[in-house]
C-alpha positions in Angstrom: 32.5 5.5 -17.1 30.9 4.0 -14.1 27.4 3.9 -13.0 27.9 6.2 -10.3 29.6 8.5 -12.3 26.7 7.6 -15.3 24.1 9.0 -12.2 26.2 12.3 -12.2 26.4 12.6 -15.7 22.3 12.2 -15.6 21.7 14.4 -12.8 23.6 17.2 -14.8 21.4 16.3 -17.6 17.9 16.4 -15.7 19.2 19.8 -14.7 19.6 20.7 -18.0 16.2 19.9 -18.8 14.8 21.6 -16.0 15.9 24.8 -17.2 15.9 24.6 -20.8 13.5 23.8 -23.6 16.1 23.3 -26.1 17.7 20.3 -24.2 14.5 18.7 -24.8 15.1 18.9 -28.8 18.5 18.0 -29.8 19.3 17.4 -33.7 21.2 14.2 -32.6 19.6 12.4 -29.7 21.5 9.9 -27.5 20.3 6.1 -28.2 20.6 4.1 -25.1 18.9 0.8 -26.2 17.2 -0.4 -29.3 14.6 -2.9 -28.5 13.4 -4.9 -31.7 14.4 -1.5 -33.6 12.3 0.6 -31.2 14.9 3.3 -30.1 14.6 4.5 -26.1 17.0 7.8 -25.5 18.5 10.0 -23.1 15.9 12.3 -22.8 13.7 9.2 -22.5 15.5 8.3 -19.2 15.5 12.1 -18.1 11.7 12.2 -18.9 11.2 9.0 -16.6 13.4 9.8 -13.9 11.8 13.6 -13.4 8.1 11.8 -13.6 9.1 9.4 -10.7 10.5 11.8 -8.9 7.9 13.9 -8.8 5.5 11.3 -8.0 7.2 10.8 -5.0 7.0 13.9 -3.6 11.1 14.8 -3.6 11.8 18.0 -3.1 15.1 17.5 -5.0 16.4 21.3 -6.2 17.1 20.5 -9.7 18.7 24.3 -10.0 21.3 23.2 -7.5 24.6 22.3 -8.3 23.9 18.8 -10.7 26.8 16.7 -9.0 25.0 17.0 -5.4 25.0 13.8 -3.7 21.0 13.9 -2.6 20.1 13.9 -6.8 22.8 11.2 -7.7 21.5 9.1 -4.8 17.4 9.5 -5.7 18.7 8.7 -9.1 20.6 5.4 -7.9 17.6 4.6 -6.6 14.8 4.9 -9.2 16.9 4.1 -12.6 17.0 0.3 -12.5 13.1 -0.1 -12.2 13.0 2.5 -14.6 14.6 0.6 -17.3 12.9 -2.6 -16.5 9.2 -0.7 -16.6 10.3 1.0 -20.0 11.8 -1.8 -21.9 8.9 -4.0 -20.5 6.3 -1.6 -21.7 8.2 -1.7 -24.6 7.8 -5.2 -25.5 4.0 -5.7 -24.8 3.3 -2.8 -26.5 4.9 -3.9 -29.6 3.2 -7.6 -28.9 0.1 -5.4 -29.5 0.6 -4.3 -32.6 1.5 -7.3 -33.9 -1.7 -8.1 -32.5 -3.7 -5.4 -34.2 -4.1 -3.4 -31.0 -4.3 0.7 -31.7 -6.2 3.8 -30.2 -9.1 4.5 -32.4 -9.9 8.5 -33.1 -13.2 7.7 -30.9 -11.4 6.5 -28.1 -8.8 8.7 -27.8 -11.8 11.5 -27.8 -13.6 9.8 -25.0 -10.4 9.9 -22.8 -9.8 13.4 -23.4 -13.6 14.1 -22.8 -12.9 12.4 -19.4 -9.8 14.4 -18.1 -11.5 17.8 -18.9 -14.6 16.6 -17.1 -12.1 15.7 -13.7 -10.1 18.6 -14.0 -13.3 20.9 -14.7 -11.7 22.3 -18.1 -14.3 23.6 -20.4 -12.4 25.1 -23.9 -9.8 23.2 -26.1 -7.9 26.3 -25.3 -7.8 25.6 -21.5 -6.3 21.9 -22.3 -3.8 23.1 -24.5 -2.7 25.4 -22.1 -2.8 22.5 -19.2 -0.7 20.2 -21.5 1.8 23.0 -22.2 2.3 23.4 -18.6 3.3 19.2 -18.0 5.2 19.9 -21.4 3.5 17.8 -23.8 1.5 17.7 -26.6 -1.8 16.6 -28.1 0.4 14.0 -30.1 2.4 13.0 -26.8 -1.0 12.3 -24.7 -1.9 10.5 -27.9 0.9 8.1 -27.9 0.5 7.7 -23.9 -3.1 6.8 -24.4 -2.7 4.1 -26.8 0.7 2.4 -25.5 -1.4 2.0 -21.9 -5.2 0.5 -24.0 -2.5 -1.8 -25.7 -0.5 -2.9 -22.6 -3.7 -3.3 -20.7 -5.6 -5.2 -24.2 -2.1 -7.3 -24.5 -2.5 -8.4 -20.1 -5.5 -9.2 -20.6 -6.2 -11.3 -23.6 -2.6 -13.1 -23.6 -2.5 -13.0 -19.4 -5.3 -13.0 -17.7 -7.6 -14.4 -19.9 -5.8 -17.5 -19.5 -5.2 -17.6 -16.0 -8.5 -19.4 -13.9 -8.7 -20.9 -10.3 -10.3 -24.8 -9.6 -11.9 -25.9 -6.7 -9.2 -28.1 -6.0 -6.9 -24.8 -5.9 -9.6 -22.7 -3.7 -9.9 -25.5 -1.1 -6.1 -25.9 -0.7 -5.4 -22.8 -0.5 -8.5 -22.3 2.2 -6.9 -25.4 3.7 -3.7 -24.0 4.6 -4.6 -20.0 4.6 -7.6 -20.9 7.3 -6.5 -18.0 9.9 -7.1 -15.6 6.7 -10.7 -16.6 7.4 -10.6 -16.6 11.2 -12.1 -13.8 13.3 -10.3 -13.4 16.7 -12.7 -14.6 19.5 -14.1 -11.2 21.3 -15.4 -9.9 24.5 -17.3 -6.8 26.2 -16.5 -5.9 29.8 -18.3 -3.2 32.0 -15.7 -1.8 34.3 -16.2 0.3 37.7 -13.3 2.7 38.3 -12.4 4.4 41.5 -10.0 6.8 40.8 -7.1 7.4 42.8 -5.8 11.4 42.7 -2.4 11.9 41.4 -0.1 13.7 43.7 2.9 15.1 42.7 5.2 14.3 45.9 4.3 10.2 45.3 2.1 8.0 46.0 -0.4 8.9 48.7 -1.4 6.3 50.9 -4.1 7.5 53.0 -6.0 8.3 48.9 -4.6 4.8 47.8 -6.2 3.0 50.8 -9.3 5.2 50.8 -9.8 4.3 47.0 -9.3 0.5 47.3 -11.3 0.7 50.0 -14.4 2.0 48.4 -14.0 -0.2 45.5 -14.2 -3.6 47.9 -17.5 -1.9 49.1 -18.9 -1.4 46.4 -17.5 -5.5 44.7 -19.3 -6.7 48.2 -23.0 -4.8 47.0 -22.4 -6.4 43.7 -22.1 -9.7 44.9 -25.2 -8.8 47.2 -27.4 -8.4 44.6 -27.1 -4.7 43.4 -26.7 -4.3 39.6 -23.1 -3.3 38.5 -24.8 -1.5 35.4 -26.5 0.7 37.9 -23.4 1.1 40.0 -21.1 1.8 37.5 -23.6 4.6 36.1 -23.6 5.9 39.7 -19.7 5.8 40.9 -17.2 5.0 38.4 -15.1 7.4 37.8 -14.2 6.1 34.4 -15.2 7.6 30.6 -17.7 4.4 30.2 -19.2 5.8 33.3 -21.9 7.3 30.5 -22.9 4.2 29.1 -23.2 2.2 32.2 -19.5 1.1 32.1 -19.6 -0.5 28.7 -16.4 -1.1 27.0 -16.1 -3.1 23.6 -16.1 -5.7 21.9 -12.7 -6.0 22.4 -10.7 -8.3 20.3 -9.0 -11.2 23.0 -5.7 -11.2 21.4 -5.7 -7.1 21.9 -5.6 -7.7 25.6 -2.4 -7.5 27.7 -1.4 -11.1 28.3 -2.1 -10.1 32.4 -5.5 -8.5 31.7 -6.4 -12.0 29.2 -5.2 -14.4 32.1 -7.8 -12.7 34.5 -10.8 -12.4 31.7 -10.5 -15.6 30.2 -11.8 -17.8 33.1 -14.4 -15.8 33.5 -18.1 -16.9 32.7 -20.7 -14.4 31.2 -22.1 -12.4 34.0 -18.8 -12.6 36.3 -16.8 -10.1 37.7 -13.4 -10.0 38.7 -11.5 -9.2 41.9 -10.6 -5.3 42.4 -7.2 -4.7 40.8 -5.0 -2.1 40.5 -3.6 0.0 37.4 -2.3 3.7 36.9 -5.5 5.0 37.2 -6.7 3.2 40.5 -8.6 0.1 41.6 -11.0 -1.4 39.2 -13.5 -3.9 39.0 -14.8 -5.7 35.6 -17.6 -7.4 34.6 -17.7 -10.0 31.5 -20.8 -8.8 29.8 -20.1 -11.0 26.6 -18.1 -13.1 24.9 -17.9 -14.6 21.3 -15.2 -17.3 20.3 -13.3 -17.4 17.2 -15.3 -17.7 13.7 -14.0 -19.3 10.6 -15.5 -18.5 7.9 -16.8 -21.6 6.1 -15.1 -22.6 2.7 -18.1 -21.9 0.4 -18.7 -18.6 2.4 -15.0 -18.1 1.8 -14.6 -18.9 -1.9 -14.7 -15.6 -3.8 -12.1 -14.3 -1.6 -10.0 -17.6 -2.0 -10.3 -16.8 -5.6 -9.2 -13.2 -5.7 -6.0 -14.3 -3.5 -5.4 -17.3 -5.6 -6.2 -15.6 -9.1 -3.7 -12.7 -8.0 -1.3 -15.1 -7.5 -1.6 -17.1 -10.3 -1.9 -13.7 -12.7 1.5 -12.5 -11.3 3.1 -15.7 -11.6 2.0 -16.2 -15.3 2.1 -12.3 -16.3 6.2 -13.0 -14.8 6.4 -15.7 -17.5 4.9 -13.5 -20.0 7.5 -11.2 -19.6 10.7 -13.5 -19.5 9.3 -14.9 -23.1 8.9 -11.3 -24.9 12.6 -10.6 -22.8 14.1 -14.1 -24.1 12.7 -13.8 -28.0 13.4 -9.6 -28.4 16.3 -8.2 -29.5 17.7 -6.3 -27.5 20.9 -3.5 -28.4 22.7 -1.6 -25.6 24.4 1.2 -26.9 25.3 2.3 -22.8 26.6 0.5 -20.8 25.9 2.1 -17.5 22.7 2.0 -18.5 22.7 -2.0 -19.2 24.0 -2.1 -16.1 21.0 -0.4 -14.3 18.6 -2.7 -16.7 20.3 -5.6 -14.9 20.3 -4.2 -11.1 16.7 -3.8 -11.6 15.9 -7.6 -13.1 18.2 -9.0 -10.1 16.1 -6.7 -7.6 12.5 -7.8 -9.1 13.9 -11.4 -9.0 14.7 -11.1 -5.6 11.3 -10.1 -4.1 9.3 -12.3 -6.4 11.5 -15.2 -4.4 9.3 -16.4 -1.3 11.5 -15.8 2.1 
């Protein structure tokens, strides 16, 4: 049996599910891999498979015929990950018994005292009837809890806790990440706009030449002495109009590489010639300008640390895995299903792999 046709064969079997309670309980249930004795099953896989895809919004018709292409493809998809996640979770969750990790009675009341209080249910009866309806039971939710306290207690005491940054590793980092810690230089203009009315036969020449016109005049006052605040509060025709022509800050690199050729020479107070654009002739102002900041290194160093740390926990929690992987046992008893295990290693591989 290939995988594709092992995709089929699944896709018949989440449909299955879907309708019917009893193909949840089979007498004999399907082993697909024993991991250090721990068994994972069919109805495992189907469990996982109809949780992702739910999670991801498909509206896959699982009452539709089960060999439809659209459910074999989502299935492609999702089942190598799937495999990797599960036999992962496995592996650290059996690393935390053997480190003495388990749910305590109190615990496991706190967290259920905590989803009633989000979801605003107030009688046990309430909760039963909401964990009917995501088919589970108080035992499953049970289970759930304690495998994710004892993944998270085994990442962090055996990962994380051993993973720290030096100052040696902040400043090279800083050293060649500096642009992380670079604001853009910026500006603020004031603009006067004369408008030019649109007309739908073309371009009107007597409006253009009237409009370019008016803008010269009103440049020349400018550089006589009048305030563009005042003029641009008195003729513009642009939006800005209502706050004297103000526009910004504006980030440089944002500009169009014409408009940044005609700002950047410009000193504080200056304005520019009258141009033309789609909406008519304009004149600008460069009100203010700020140059590009980089954040200094000491200023900079919890975020170094967060970027590095992340880093460093990935890199380490990676290793983590590939130990429990290398020393566990594991027994396929499928092997379409070792072959998605696989596909999904390669494809993790793959993007951990810097480009």
């Amino acid at each position: 049996m290939t995988y594709k046709h092992a995709t089929a064969v699944a896709a018949a079997s989440l449909v299955a599910l879907a309708l019917s309670v009893g193909a949840r309980a089979e007498i004999f249930e399907q082993i697909l891999v024993k991991v250090n004795g721990e068994i994972f099953t069919k109805t495992d896989l189907e469990n996982a498979q109809i949780s992702v895809l739910r999670q991801r919004g498909q509206q896959i018709d699982l009452k539709s015929d089960p060999n439809n292409q659209q459910l074999r493809s989502a299935l492609d998809a999702i089942t190598p990950q799937i495999m990797v996640d599960a036999i992962d979770q496995m592996l650290i969750v059996q690393r935390g018994k053997e480190l003495g990790y388990k749910l305590s009675d109190e615990q496991f009341k706190t967290a259920v005292d905590s989803i009633k209080k989000e979801n605003k249910i107030e009688t046990d009866e309430q909760f039963q009837a909401a964990l009917k309806q995501e088919n589970m039971t108080m035992a499953d939710l049970r289970r759930n809890f304690e495998r994710q306290m004892i993944r998270s207690r085994v990442e962090q005491n055996e990962v994380l806790g051993k993973v720290g940054v030096t100052d040696d590793e902040a400043r090279a980092y800083y050293d060649a990440h500096q642009s992380e810690f670079t604001t853009p230089p910026t500006i603020s203009l004031r603009e006067i706009l004369i408008a030019v009315p649109k007309d739908p036969k073309g371009i009107n020449v007597a409006a253009d030449d009237e409009a370019k016109a008016r803008a010269e005049a009103i440049r020349a006052r400018i550089l006589g002495g009048e305030s563009f605040d005042k003029l641009a509060s008195e003729v513009s025709e642009a939006p800005s109009k209502a706050n004297a022509g103000l526009v910004g800050p504006l980030s440089l690199n944002d500009l169009s590489p014409e408009l940044r050729k005609v700002i950047e020479p410009l000193k504080v107070g200056q304005i520019t010639e009258v141009m033309h654009d789609s909406r008519g002739y304009q004149i600008l102002k460069l009100e203010s300008s700020t140059p590009a900041q980089t954040l200094p290194f000491e200023q900079a160093r919890e975020q170094i640390g967060e970027r590095v740390f992340t880093g460093k926990r990935q890199e380490e929690y990676k290793k983590y895995l590939d130990k429990l992987r290398a020393q566990a046992i594991i027994e396929w008893k499928n092997d379409d299903v070792k072959k998605a295990y696989e596909e999904g290693l390669k494809k993790q591989a793959a993007a951990a792999t810097p480009q």
